[in-house]
Steps between C-alpha positions, in 0.01 A plus 500: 500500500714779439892487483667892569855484363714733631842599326733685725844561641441395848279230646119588657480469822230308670371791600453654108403137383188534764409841387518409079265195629293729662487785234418244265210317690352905552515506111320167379245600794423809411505500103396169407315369846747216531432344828846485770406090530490504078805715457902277552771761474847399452790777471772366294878656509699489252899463542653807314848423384715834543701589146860628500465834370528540100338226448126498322193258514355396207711617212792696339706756679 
């Protein structure tokens, strides 16, 4: 199984969710001979929580 996580400011559509899938099946195929009925692909999204401005992640300042 693979899991993609994908970190952005807008949702994928279902159209980019198909291609990642895709992409990723092409990869595992072609570099490590992974076979398409061997291979489960999941794209995950995750929710990005917009920050007032000024404000910083992860410490001081």
């Amino acid at each position: 199984m693979l899991e993609i996580l994908v970190s952005r400011g807008v949702p994928l559509t279902l159209e980019e969710r198909e291609v990642l899938r895709r992409e990723a099946e092409a990869i595992f195929q072609e570099v490590l001979g992974t076979s398409p009925e061997r291979l489960r692909v999941l794209v995950l999204e995750e929710a990005v929580q917009p920050q007032p401005l000024g404000e910083c992640r992860g410490g001081e300042g």
